[in-house]
N, C-alpha and C positions, 0 to 999 in steps of 0.2 A: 853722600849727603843724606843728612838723617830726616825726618819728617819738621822737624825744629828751624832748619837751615832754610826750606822751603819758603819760596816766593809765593805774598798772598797777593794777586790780582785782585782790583777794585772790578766788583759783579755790573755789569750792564745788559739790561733786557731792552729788544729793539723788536717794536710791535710794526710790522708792514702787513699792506692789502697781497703782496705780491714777494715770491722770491725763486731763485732759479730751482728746477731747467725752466723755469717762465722767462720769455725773452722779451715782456715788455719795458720798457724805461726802467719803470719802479725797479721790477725785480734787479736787475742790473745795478743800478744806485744803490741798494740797500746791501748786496751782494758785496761791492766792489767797496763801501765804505764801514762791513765788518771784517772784510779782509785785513784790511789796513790797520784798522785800532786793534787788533786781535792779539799784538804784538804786547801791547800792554795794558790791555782788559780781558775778565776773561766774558764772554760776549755771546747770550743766548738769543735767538730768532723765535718771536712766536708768528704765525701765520698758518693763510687755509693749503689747504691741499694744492696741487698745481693746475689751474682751471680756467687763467684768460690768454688766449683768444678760447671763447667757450669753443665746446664739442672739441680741442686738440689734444686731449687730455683726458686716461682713464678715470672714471667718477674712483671716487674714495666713498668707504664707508664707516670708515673708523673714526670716533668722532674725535677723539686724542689718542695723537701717536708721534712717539722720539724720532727722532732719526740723527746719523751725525752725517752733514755732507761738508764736503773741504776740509773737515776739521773743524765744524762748526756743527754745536748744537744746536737742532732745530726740531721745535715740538709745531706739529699741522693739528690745527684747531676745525673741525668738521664745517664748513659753511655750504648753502645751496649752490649746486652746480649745474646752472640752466643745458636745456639737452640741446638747444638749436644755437645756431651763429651770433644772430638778433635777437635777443628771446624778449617779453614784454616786459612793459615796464613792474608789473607786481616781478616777473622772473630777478628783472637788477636788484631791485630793492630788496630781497632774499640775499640776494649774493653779497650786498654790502653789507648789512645790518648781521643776520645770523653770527658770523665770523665773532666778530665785538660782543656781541652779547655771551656770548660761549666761552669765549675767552676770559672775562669777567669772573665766569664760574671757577678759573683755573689760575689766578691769578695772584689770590693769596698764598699759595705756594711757591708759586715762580716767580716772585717778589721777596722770597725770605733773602735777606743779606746780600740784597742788589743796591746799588751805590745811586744808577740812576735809569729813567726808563726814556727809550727816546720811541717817540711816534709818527709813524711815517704816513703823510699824507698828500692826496686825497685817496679814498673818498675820506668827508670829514666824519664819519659814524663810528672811524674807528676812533676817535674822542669820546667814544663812550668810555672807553676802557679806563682814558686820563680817573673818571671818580675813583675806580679802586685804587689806580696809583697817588692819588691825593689822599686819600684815606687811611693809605697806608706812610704816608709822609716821604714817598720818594720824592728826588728830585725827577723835574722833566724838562725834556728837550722835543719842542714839537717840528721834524723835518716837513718843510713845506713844498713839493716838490711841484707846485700847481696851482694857480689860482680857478679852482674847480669851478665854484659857484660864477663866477666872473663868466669864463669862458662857456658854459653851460647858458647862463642867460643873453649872451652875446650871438650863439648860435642858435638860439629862439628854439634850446630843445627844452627849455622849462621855464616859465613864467616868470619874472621877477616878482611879483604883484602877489603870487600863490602864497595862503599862509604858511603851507609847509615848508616851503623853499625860504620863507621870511625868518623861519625859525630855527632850520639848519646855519642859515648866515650867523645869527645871533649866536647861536651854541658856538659855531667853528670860533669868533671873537671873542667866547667870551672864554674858550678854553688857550686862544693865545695869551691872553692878559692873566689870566695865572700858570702859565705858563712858566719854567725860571730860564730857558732861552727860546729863542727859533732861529730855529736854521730855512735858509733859502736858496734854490739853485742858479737864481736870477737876479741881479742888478735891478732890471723893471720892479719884479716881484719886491722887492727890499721897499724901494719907494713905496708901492702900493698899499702895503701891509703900514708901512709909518701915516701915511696919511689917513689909515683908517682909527689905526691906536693912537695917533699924537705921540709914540714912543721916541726917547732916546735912541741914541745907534748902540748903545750898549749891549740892548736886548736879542739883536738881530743880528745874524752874522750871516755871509757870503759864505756859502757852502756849494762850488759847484762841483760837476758830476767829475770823477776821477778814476779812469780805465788802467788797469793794469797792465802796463808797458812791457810786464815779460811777457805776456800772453798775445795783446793786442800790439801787432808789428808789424810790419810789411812782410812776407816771407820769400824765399826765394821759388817763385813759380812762375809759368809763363802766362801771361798774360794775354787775357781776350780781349774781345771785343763788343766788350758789356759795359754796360751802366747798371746800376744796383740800388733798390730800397730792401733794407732790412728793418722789419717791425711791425705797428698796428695799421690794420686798414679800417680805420675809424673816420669819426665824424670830422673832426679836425684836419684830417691828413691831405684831403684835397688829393688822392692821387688818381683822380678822373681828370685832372685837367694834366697832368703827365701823360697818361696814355692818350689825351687829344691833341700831345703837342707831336705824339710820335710819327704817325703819318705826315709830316714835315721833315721830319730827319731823319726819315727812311730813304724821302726822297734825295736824299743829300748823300747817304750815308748804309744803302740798303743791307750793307753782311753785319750792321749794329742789330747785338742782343738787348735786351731786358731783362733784368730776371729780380721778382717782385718774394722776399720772404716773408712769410708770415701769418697773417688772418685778422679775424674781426670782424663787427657790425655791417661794413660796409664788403664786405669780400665778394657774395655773389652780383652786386651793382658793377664795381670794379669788372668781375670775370663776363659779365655781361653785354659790358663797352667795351670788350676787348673783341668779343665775337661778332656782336655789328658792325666793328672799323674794320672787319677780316683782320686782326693783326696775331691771330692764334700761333703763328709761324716766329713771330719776334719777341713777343710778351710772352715770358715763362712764369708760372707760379707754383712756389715751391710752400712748404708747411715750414715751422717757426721749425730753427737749430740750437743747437748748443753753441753756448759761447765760445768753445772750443773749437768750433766748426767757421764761427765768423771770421779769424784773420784771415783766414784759408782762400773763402769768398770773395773777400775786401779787397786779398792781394792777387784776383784773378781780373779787378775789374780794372775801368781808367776814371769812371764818377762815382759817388756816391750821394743818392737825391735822398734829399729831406723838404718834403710837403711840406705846408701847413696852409691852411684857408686862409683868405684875407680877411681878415674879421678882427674888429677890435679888441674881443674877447681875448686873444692868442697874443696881447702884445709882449708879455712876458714868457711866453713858454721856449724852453730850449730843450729839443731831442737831444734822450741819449745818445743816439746812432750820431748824432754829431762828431761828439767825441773817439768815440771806437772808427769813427771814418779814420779822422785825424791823426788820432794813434795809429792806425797801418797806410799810414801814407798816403792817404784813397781823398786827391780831390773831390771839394762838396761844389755841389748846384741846390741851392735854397731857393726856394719862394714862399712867399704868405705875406704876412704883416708883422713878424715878431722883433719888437726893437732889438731884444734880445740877442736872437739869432741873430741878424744882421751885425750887433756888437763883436760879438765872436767869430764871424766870416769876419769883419776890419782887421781887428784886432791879429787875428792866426795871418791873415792875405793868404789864405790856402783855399780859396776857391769864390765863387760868383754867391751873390746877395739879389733876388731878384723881388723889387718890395711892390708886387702884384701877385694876382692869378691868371694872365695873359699864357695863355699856351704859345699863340705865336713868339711872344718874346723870347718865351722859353725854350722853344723850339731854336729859334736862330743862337742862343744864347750855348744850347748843346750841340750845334753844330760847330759853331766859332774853337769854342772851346776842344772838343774832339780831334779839330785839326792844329791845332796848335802844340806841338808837341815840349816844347819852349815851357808853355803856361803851364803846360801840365805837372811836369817837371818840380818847375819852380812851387807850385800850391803842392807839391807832393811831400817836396822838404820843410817846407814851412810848418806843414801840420803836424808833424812830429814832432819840431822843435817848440811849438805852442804845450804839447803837451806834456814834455817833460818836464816842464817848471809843477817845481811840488807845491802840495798842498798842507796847508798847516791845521796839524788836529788839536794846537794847545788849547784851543777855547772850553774844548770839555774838562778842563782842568779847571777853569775858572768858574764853573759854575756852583 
């Protein structure tokens, strides 16, 4: 085949806060859906160096640098990397903003003969960037993979009232509405977004999260007797009221494991109510893995928990780790308030929906379950079959 005969691939630039080895949601999502289109775009990644859950992760000091991972190009754009777990709020504000702004500077290059730019968010600052990609007359696609500001003012960690946060809301709107699609990972979220733009459904499209089924499977290993969170130990996760429902179903249940991967804002609160309930002997905690490392995990346990606080804030959010449960067979135990999740626990019937933050419920609810070998079973096969229904990536054609 001569250079002539060569296939030219339509250019697509996909700007995210987060990408792997980062094991949180984002990276995951943004990961797992240029895997996918990769087949028929050719598909660059800009983002920062690998840095949340802060401190898991050596600092970078380079402030642009290529890399090819997967078979993917990826250029890390230098943003502040706080040195502590929790770091202040000037530390976050560093961390979201620098990234986008820097990125800006490098943009006009990495935009030569790119078809279209797709922006993954939150946080919303990396909507800075949308100006040079309008400037430069791409088309865009904004991924919404959270209603940030929502959930943010819902857990009364930022003011509604505040004028900064008044003016972030208005930028994040007013860069959906020139926008020329949005993608969304949630049903709730679709609605939310329409009644704030009066949009058509033309605009918005149902984009949820999609694991790779060769990878994420059940495997053949023997299995413990563990239950399992894989991900952030944030504000939303609630999984203080997990480890308060556990001394209940120890007493049921005492050779059951725990074992918590990950980190974040809340990790030393967490590692701290584990040491006052004595439960240092059942609660294990381990630092974030590779994705390659999760079926492994997944197919060693019999649950797999997904927090979320009960909080109005959360009613549309749906964990990644949902999915990757699903995909290797790993019965789910939810709680919070996410209409969401609770749609996707119906919908698969591969595991328990529990729409509180009641530990005893939840306690009795992971006891029930544990003993049921029946139920287990059943939510084991279901979730893989939820997941292998595909996903359709024609709408990037339509734009």
């Amino acid at each position: 085949m001569n250079r002539y005969d060569e296939i030219v691939m339509e250019k697509v630039l996909v700007i995210a806060p987060n990408f792997q080895p980062e094991s949180v949601g984002g990276a995951t999502r943004i990961y797992e859906m240029v895997k996918e289109i990769q087949g028929e775009y050719d598909v660059t990644v800009v983002c920062p160096p690998p840095t949340y859950p802060f401190t898991k992760y050596k600092k970078s000091n380079h402030i642009f640098q290529k890399q090819i991972l997967d078979g993917i190009t990826v250029y890390r754009i230098w943003t502040h990397q706080p040195s502590t777990a929790n770091p202040s709020s000037v530390g976050r504000f560093l961390y979201y903003t620098i990234f986008p702004i820097l990125a800006n500077l490098f943009l006009f290059r990495l935009l030569r003969d790119v078809s279209f730019v797709i922006i993954s968010t939150p946080p919303p600052s990396l909507l800075i960037t949308s100006w040079i990609v309008r400037l430069c007359q791409k088309k865009l696609i904004i991924d919404v993979r959270d209603l940030w500001i929502d959930a943010l003012i819902s857990l009364k960690y930022v003011n509604k009232n505040n004028l900064f946060v008044k003016w972030v809301r208005r930028f994040e709107i007013s860069c959906w509405k020139k926008s020329d699609l949005i993608l969304a990972n949630s049903i709730t979220a679709i609605d939310r977004i329409k009644q704030i733009l009066g949009l058509n459904s033309t605009k918005i499209k149902y984009f949820p999260f999609h694991a790779d089924l060769k990878i994420f499977k059940k495997e053949n290993v023997q299995t413990e007797k563990q239950i399992v969170y894989i991900g952030n130990f944030g504000i939303s996760q609630a999984l203080e009221v997990l480890i308060n429902s556990i001394p209940i179903v120890l007493s049921k249940i005492p050779e059951l494991n725990v074992k918590l991967y990950g980190g974040g804002f809340c990790e030393s609160k967490i590692r701290n109510l584990v040491k006052e309930l004595g439960l240092e002997k059942s609660i294990h905690f381990f630092n974030p893995v590779s994705r390659e490392e999760i079926p492994s995990i997944l197919s060693k346990s019999l649950i797999g928990i997904v927090p979320l606080e009960d909080n109005e804030g959360l009613r549309s959010a749906i964990p990644t780790k949902t999915f990757e449960y699903l995909a290797c067979s790993l019965p789910v135990l939810a709680y919070g308030r996410s209409d969401e999740l609770k749609r996707i626990i119906k919908e698969s019937d591969a595991g328990i929906y529990i729409d509180n933050n009641n530990h005893k419920e939840i306690a009795d609810s992971l006891i029930k379950l544990l003993n049921d070998e029946d139920e287990l079973k059943k939510y084991s096969v279901n979730g893989r079959k939820f997941m292998e229904k595909r996903i359709n990536f024609s709408f990037l054609k339509e734009i």
